[in-house]
C-alpha positions in Angstrom: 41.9 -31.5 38.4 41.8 -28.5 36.0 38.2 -28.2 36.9 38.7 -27.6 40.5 41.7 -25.5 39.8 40.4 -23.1 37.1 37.4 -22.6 39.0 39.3 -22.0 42.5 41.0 -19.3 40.5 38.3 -17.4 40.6 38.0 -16.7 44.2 41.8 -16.5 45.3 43.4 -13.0 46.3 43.4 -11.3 43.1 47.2 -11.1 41.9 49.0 -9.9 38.6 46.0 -8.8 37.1 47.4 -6.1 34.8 49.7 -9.3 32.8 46.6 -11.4 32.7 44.6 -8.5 31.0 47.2 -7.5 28.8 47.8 -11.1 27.4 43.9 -11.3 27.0 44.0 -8.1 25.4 47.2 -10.0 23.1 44.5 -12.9 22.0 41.8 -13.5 19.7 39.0 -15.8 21.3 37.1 -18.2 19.5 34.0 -19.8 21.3 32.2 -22.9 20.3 29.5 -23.6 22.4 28.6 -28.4 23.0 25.3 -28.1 24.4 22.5 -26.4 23.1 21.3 -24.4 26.2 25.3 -22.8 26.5 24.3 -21.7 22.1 21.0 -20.0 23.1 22.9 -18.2 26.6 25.6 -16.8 24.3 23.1 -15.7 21.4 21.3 -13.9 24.1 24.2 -12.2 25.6 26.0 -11.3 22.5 22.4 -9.7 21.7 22.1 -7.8 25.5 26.0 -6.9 24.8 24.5 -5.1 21.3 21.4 -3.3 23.2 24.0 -2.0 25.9 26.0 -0.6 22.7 23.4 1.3 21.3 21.7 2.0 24.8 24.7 4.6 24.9 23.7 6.9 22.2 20.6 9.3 22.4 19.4 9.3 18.4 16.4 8.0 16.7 18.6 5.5 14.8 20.0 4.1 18.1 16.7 3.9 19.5 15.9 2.2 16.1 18.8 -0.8 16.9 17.7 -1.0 20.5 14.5 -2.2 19.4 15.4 -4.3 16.6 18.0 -6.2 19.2 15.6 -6.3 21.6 13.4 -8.1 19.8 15.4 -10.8 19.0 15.9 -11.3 22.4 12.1 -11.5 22.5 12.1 -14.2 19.9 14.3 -16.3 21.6 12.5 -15.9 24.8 9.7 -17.1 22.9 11.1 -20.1 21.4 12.5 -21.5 24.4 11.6 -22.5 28.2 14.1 -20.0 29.6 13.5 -19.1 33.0 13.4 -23.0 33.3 16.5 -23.6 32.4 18.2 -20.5 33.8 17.1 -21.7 37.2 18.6 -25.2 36.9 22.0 -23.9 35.8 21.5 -21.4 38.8 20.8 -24.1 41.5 23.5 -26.5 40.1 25.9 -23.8 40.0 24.8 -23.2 43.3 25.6 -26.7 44.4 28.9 -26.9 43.0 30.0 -23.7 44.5 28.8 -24.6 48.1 30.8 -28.0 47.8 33.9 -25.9 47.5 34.1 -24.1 50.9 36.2 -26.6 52.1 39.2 -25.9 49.5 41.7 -23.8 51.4 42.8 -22.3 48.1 39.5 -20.4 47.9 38.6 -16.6 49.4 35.3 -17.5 51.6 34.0 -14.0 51.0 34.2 -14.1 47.3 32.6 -17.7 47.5 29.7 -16.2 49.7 28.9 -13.6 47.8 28.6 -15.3 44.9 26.3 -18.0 46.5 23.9 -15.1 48.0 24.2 -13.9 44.7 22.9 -16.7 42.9 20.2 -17.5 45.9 19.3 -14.2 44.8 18.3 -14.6 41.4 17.1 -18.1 41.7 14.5 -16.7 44.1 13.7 -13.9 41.8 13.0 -16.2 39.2 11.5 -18.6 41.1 8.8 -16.0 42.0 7.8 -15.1 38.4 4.7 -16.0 37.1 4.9 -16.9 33.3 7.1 -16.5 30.4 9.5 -13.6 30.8 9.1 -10.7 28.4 5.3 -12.0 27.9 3.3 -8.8 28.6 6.2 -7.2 25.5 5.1 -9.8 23.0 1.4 -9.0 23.7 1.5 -5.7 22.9 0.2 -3.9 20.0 3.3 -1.7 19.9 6.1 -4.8 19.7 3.4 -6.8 17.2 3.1 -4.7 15.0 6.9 -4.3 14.8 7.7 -7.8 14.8 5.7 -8.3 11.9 7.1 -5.4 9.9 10.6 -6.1 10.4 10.6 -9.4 8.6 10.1 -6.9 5.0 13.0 -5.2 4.2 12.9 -1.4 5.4 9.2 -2.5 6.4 9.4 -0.2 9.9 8.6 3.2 7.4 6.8 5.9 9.2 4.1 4.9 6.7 4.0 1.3 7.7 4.1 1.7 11.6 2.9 5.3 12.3 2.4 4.0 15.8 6.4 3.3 16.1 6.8 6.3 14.3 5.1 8.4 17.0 7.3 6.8 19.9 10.5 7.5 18.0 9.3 11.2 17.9 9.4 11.0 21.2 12.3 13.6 23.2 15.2 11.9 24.0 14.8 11.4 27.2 11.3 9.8 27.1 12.2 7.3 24.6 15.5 6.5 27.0 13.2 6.1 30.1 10.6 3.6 28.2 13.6 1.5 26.7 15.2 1.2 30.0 11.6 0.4 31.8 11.3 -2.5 28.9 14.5 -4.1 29.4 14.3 -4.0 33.2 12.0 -7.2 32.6 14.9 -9.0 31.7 17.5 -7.5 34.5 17.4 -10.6 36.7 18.3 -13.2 33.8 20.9 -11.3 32.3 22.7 -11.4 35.6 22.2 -15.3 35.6 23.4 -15.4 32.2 26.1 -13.3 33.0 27.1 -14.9 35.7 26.8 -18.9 34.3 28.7 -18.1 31.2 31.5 -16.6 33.4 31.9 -19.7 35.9 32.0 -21.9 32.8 34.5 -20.0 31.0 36.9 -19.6 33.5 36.3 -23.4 35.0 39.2 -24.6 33.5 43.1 -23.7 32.5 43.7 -23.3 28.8 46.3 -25.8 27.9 48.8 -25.1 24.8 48.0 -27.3 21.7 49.7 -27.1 18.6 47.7 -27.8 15.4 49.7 -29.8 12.8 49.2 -28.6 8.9 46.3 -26.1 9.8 44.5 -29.4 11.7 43.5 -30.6 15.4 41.1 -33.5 16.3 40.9 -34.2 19.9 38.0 -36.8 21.6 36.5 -35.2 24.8 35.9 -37.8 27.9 32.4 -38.8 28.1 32.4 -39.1 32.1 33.2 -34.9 31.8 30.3 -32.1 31.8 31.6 -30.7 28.6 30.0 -27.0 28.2 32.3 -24.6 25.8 35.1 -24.7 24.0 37.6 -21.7 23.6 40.5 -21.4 21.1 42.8 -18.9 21.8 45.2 -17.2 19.0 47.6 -14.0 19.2 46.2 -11.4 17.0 49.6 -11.5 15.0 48.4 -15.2 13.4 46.5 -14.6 9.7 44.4 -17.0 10.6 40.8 -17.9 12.2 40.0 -20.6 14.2 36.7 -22.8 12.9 35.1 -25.0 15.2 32.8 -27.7 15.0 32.4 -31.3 16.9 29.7 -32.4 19.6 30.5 -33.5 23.2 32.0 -36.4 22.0 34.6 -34.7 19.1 35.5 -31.9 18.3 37.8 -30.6 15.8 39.2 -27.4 14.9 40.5 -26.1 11.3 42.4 -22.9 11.1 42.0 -21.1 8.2 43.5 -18.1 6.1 42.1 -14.9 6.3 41.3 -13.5 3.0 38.3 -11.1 2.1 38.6 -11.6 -2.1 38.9 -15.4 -2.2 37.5 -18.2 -0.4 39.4 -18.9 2.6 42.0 -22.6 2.8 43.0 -24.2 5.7 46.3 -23.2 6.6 49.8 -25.3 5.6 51.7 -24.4 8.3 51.7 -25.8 12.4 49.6 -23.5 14.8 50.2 -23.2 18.7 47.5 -22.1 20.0 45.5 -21.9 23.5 42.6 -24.3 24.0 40.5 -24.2 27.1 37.4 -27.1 27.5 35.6 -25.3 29.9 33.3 -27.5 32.3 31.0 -26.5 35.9 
């Protein structure tokens, strides 16, 4: 029942929240995502976690990586049937979460909110014509970019004096157009946000110990399988590499060394592992 009891977690009274942080805070996290849907939601959000960076400085050059992150983000929007998927993970979520109101263990309010929440966004979605961030890949502005920035230092004021002109721009203009771009994509960054933080937190980490540097563990088939997370103090030398399917997985950890090519450790690891479901 981990799946039910992680996931209740969530939306009991919150209690000793400082020692939680502060042992999160202790912990070095190392994701490995078993579906190809959970890969392209984490790309994406360590990419809208990089634009929210930079989004917080008011220079040409931060401009510069705002535009370069965004798109990427564009790029995998194009690749891929998002707003598709991101409404199926919504309404299943949904469904999960509304099966739960019988668990006493669970704050009602919490649980409702997040179900409007969700309804929300899944009707935002839902009423969106087209693939999202279209009308930014058609324009001449994000084209002509796009092209450029596959040639190194390609975006010169001589290749693109039309990108040239906008980073020009005052401050304050060049703020206001980023933020009106990025507002397209408001509504599925809260999904993502959201999903990714009901799977992560769907289970309890369980502690493992990895014998000579080495652990091998078969998942159960009957078991929606989404992400795994292995969990290290920040005192270890070591880092934690991942790799497996939703059948197997296995998980090395390795010394850290930046002059020689990194060996799997000798020594038996404890660590935290977490095989996060919803």
């Amino acid at each position: 029942m981990l799946r039910a009891n992680g996931l209740s977690n969530q939306f009991n009274q919150p209690h000793g929240g400082g020692a939680r942080l502060a042992k999160l805070n202790d912990l070095v996290v190392y994701e490995f995502p078993l579906n190809e849907r959970i890969r392209v939601f984490m790309r994406l959000e360590l990419l809208f976690q990089q634009i929210d960076h930079f989004m917080l400085g008011d220079t040409v050059w931060d401009s510069r990586a705002v535009i370069s992150s965004l798109l990427e983000v564009l790029t995998v929007f194009s690749r891929n049937d998002l707003k598709s998927e991101i409404i199926k993970e919504v309404d299943r979520h949904s469904s999960v979460l509304a099966k739960m109101r019988s668990n006493p263990n669970i704050d009602p309010a919490k649980l409702d909110g997040l179900l409007e929440k969700l309804e929300q966004i899944s009707t935002e979605l839902y009423g969106r014509s087209g693939k999202i961030g279209l009308s930014l890949m058609e324009s001449d502005l994000f084209k002509g970019i796009s092209q450029r920035s596959a040639i190194p230092g390609g975006t010169c004021a001589f290749d693109l004096p039309a990108y040239h002109f906008w980073l020009e721009k005052e401050d304050n203009e060049r703020r206001s157009d980023l933020e009106s771009w990025l507002e397209i994509f408001r509504t599925v960054r809260t999904a993502l946000t959201l999903l990714l933080n009901f799977i992560r937190h769907s289970t309890v980490p369980s502690q493992e110990c990895a014998l000579a540097g080495f652990f091998q563990q078969t998942l159960d088939h009957s078991v929606p399988y989404q992400l795994l997370r292995v969990s290290l103090k920040r005192s270890q030398p070591y880092f934690a590499e991942i790799s497996g399917g939703k059948h197997r997985f296995t998980v090395r950890f390795m010394t850290a060394n930046t002059s020689e090519r990194p060996s799997q450790a000798h020594e038996d690891i404890s660590f935290e592992l977490t095989r996060c479901t919803f």
